[in-house]
Phi, psi and omega in degrees: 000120169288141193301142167306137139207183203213101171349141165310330214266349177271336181281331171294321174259029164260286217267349166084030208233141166324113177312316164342299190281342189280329174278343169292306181280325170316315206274312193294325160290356177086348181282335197236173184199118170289125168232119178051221198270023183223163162238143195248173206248097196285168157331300199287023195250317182275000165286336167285002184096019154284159150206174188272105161269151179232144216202103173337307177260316174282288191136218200260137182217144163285128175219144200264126145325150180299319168283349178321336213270330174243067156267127184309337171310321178294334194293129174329350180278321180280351165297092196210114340287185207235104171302124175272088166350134169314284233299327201267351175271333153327296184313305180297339184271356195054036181286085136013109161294296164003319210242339203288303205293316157358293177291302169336302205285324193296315161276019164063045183252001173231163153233153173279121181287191176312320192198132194067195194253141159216128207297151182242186194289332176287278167336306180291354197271355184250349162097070158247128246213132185264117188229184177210127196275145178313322190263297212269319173074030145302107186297167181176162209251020190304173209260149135314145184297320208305321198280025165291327183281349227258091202314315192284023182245303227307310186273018138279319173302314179277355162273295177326312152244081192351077153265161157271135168304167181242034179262119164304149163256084243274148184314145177284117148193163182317291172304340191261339195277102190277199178300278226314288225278275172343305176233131198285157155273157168209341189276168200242147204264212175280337188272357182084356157283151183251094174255186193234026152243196178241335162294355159274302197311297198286346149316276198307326193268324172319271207309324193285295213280016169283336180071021167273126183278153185218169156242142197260108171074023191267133176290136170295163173281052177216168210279001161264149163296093170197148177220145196253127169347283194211135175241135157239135208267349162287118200063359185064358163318106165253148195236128161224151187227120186258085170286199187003081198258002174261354193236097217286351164296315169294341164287335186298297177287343145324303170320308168288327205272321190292298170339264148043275176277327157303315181298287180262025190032070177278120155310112186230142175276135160219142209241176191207141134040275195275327196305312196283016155285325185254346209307051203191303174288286176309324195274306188335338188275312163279323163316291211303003239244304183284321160134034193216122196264123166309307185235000000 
């Protein structure tokens, strides 16, 4: 029976690791070697089961046994840190590799390029690293282990796959009772949201009968407690409607909240009063701004 053996950029995803850190650690052992734009195959590389193949299209490639994948060069210690593959933050969230970057992108920490993933300004800020494959040069993304920890991933993953959040619930007392908890929704829009104005309502009935999906109250994907009017996941797009504009707490939390949005360079709509009188005019202008066509 002939022996297996597995390309690097196929031993990097057995072992879950950037083909990138994986030609880093081959080469720091001395197993691989750069010469001009290729990498060869050093001696101590074939005493480890390397060899050399060749592939009709791509051309002459190094390739490892199959058992090579549990060689100590790999072991987590020696690793730092040790880079998450999308396929292995799946694994942890129990997550579809199929579903992970999808979602990844839905909470605006990638986007999709021409071809792969590409870290956004939000992504880097959760410790995402922008890589590339060698042979193809398709972009594509790993994680720092830290966003395992990170409370807006772990109870966003988990309301996705309709879990309870792990977000505390603030005390029945006064002093403790923000907006949300102060004016209930109650009008009910066309689309089946329960929103707590009537300036949420005529917002809300604009986008469905506009055919834009939208979410209602979605907490942003970041580790402060703030939630957005309305998101749209085409563009990435938050909608705030500034209401009570006579009510100097609500002026306080506009603030914060615009800081917020700034902070992590969100796209953001804003809406006012005279806007929603005019919402026929006004919104098509601000959508086209984000690339997302109305009519």
């Amino acid at each position: 029976m002939s022996k297996k053996y597995l390309s690097t950029t196929a031993l990097s995803k057995e072992i879950q690791l950037p083909a990138k850190e994986v030609f880093k650690l081959l080469s720091e052992s001395g197993l691989v070697i750069r010469e001009e734009d290729n990498w060869n195959l050093t001696d101590k590389g074939k005493e480890k089961g390397g060899i050399v193949k060749s592939h009709p299209k791509f051309g002459a490639y190094i390739a490892w046994s199959v058992d090579f994948k549990d060689d100590s060069i790999f072991k987590t210690e020696n690793l730092n840190p040790k880079l998450l593959t999308s396929t292995a933050l799946g694994s942890h969230f129990g997550i579809s590799k199929f579903r992970i970057n999808p979602i990844l992108s839905e909470l605006g920490l990638i986007q999709k390029g021409v071809k792969g993933w590409l870290v956004t300004p939000l992504g880097k800020l959760m410790g995402g690293e922008q890589f590339e494959y060698d042979k193809t040069g398709i972009p594509y993304v790993c994680w720092n282990p830290g966003i395992l920890s990170k409370k807006s991933i772990i109870n966003s993953m988990k309301e996705i796959q309709g879990e309870a959040s792990t977000e505390e619930k603030p005390e029945n007392n006064q002093s403790n009772i923000g907006f949300r908890e102060k004016f209930e929704a109650k009008l009910r829009t066309a689309d089946g949201h329960y929103v707590r104005s009537r300036a949420e309502m005529l917002i809300d009935n604009w986008l469905y009968m506009s055919e834009i999906v939208h979410a209602f109250e979605r907490k942003l994907p970041v580790e402060e407690d703030v939630y957005c009017d309305f998101y749209l996941p085409v563009g990435k797009v938050y909608i705030e409607f500034w209401g009570l504009e006579n009510d100097e707490k609500y002026k306080e939390r506009k603030q914060e909240k615009i800081k917020i949005y700034q902070k992590y360079g969100f796209n953001l709509i804003e809406l006012n009063d005279d806007d929603i009188k005019n919402l026929d005019d006004v919104l098509p202008k601000k959508l086209l701004k984000f690339g997302i066509q109305a009519y």
